[in-house]
N, C-alpha and C positions, 0 to 999 in steps of 0.2 A: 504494500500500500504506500502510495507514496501521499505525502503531506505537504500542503499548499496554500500557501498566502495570497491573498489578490491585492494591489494597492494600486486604489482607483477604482469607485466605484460610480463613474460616469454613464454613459450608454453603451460602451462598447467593454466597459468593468461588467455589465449584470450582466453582458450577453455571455459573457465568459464564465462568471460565475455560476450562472443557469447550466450552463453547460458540463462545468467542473463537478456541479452536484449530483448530474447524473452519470457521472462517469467512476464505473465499479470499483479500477484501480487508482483512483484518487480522492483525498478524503480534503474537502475544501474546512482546514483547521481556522485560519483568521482571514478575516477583510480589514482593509486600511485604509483611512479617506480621513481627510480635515476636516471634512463636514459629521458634524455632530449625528444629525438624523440617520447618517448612513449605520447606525448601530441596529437601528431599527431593521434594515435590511439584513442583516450580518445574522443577527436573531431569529429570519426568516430563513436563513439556507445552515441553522446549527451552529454557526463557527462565531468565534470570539472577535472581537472588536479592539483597533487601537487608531490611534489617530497618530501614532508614531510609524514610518517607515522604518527607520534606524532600528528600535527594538523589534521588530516582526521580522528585518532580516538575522537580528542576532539569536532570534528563538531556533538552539539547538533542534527544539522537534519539528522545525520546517525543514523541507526539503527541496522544495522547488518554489521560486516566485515570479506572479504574473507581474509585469510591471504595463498601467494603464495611464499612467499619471500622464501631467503634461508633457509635450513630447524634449523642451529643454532640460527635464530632469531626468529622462532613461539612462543616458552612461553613467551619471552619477552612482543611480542608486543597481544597477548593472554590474557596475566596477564593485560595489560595496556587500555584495549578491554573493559573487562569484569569488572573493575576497572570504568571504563566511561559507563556503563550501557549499551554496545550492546552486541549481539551475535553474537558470531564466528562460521565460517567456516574455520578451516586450514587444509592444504593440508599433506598428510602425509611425513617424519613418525612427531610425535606431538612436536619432536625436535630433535636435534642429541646429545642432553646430556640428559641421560639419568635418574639422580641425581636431575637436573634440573626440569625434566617432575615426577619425583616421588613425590618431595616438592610442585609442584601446585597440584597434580591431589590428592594426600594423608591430604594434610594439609589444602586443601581449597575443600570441594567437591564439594559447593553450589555455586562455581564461577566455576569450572569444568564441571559444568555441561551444562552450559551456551556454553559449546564448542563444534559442533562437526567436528569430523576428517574424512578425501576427503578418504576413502575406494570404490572406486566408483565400485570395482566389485559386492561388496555388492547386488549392484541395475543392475546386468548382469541379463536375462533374462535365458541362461542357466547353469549361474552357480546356479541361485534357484533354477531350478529347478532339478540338481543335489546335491543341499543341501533335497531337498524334497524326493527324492528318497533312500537316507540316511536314513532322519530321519524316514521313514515310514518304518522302519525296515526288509522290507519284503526279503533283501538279506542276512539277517543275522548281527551279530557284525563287525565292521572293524576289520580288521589284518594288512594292508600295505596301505598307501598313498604314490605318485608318481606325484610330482608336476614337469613338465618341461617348463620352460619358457624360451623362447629366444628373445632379443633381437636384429632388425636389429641394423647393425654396422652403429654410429654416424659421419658425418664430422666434429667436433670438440667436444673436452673434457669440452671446457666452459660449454656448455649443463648439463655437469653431474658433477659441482666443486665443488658446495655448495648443494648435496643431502646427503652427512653421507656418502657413499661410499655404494657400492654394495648389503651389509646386508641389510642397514639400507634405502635403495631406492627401487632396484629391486625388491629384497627377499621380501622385506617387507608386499608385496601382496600376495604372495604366502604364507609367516608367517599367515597373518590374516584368510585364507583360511581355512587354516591347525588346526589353535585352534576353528573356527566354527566347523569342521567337523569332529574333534577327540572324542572319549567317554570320556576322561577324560581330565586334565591338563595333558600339558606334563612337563616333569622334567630334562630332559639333551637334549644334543648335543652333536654330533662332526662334525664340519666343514672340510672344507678346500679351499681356494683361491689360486688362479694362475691369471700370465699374457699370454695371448697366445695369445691378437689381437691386442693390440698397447702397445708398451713400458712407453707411456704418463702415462697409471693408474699407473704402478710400480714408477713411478718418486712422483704421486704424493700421494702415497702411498692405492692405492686404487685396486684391482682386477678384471679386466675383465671377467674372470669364477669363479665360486663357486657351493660348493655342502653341502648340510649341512644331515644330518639325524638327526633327533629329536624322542623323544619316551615319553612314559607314563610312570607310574609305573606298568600297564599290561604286557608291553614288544610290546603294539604295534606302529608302529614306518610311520614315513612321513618321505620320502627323497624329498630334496628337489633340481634340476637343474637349473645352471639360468647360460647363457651368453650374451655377449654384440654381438655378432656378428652372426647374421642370413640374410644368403647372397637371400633367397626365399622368405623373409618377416617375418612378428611378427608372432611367435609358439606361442601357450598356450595349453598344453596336460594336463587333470589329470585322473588316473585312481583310484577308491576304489575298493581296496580287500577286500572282505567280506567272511564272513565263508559261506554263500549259493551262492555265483555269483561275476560279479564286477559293479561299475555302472562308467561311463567315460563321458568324452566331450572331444574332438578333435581341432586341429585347426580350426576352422572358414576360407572358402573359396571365394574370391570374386564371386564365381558365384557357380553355381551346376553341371556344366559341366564340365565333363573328356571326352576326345579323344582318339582312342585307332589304332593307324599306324604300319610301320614297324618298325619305331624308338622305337616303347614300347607304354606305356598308358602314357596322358598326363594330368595334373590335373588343375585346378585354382588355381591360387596364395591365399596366404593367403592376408589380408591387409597388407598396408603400415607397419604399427606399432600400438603401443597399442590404437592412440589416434582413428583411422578409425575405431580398431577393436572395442573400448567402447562407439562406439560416444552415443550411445541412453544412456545407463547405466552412461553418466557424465548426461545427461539431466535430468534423472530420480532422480538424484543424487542431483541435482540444487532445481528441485521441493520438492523433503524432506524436504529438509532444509526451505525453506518457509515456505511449509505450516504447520511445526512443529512448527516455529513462530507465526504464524497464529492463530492455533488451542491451543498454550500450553501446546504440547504436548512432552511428552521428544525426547530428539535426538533419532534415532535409534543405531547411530554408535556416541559413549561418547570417552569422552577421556582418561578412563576407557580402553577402547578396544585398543586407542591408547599408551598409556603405557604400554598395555600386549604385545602388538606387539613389542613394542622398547624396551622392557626387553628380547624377545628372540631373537631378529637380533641381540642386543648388544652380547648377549651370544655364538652366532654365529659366532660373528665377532673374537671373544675374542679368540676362540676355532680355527678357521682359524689362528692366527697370531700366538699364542702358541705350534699347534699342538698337545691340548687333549681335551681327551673329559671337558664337565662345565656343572656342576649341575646346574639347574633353580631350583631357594627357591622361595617363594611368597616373 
């Protein structure tokens, strides 16, 4: 049985926890959050309550910790984890300093390793199997990726204060996507961010839409869409161009039913948002990490993967604020 701390008990902390609670070989022992009321929660899933991180990673009878917090405190409490002999799960991106996440993940591997990073589409059921479809070559080499992702529009910006802003939250998935399914490293960007659906992001210096293209040293190239406001529910489109065909996945619909009247054809809504549209893929997501534990086995998604990611949304981001294009070096 392995024993498990959550700290952060946000939206994407309960989703975890929900998940941690049903999992046979995992016993979720303490939750951690600042906020006072989250005890009340902690009381609902069995497990003890602190408002301290520091003493929940030094509890000898933990064994592994979720790290949910804001995303400028993951290598902190990371470094401070893995330092105290457990194993991490943090949530992406693996920090929002990027300098930060280079000096653990480069200078200490064999405690980096000890970490892995919440990629939960990784464990999507269609998106492997549009990785599979790729890699079986049978459409030929890629030429064009076409990532669009929208977000529905949030009732408040607290939700989105302490993620890194736009690159380094949204995109971020769609980045990690992008370097699974490309033939090579890619090498440049150019961005660009706007405010178009609440004034709030530009105040606090963050972008509500953004668009980035990235490319290889082939010349083949991933565009990438992402906005904050989708008024029909959570989009996630990609399509690959290949030199023999394309292979795609679509939004995902609450049901399989279209209608077809005088008014026009009528479709199923997509889900709420990302968390209805990943729910199985966080759970599958949840089991990894166990039984990686378990078994000994390495992470599948290291922190490695997390630092390649937060090296091209930083790049991104860079290129958004400047208005040019930015070499990516290793």
């Amino acid at each position: 049985m392995i024993n498990v701390a959550l700290i952060g008990m946000g939206r994407i902390g309960r989703i975890h926890a929900t998940n941690l609670s049903n999992e046979p070989r995992a016993s979720l022992r303490m939750i951690c959050d600042i906020q006072a009321s989250s005890e009340n929660i902690a009381e609902q899933y069995g497990a003890a309550f602190s408002a301290s991180p520091e003493s929940v990673i030094q509890d000898p009878a933990i064994d592994a910790v979720f790290i949910c917090t804001p995303a400028h405190t993951h290598i902190d409490l990371a470094k401070l984890a893995v330092q105290n002999g457990k194993y991490v799960f943090c949530e992406k991106p693996i920090d929002e300093d990027l300098e930060k996440a280079r000096r653990f993940v480069e200078t200490d591997p064999a405690s980096a390793a000890k970490v892995m990073i919440g990629f939960h589409r990784r464990y999507d059921e269609a998106h492997r199997k549009l990785r599979q479809a790729v890699e079986s070559g049978a459409r030929g080499g890629i030429e064009q990726i076409i990532i669009n992702s929208r977000d529905p529009q949030i009732g408040s910006y607290a939700v989105l204060a302490n993620t890194g802003g736009i690159f380094r939250d949204m995109m971020m998935h769609d980045i990690d996507q992008a370097a699974l399914l490309l033939p090579e490293k890619i090498v440049g960007v150019f961005a660009r961010g706007t405010c178009l659906v609440d004034p709030i992001f530009a105040k606090n210096g963050d972008f509500d839409n953004a668009v980035a293209t990235f490319w290889t040293n082939s010349g083949v190239t991933c565009t990438i869409i992402n906005s904050r406001r989708s008024l029909f529910g959570f989009q996630q489109v990609i399509e690959i161009y290949c030199s023999g065909g394309t292979v795609s996945i679509g939004t995902q619909a609450e049901a399989t039913v279209s209608t077809r009247d005088g008014a026009g054809e009528h479709l199923s809504k997509p889900p709420g948002h990302f968390l209805e549209r990943y729910q199985s893929a966080y759970q599958v997501e949840c089991q990894t990490f166990i039984e990686s534990i378990e078994s000994g086995k390495a992470f599948p998604v290291t922190a490695l993967d997390g630092l390649r990611a937060l090296k091209l949304a930083d790049a991104a981001d860079r290129s958004a604020r400047f208005g040019q294009p930015v070499t990516i070096k290793d």
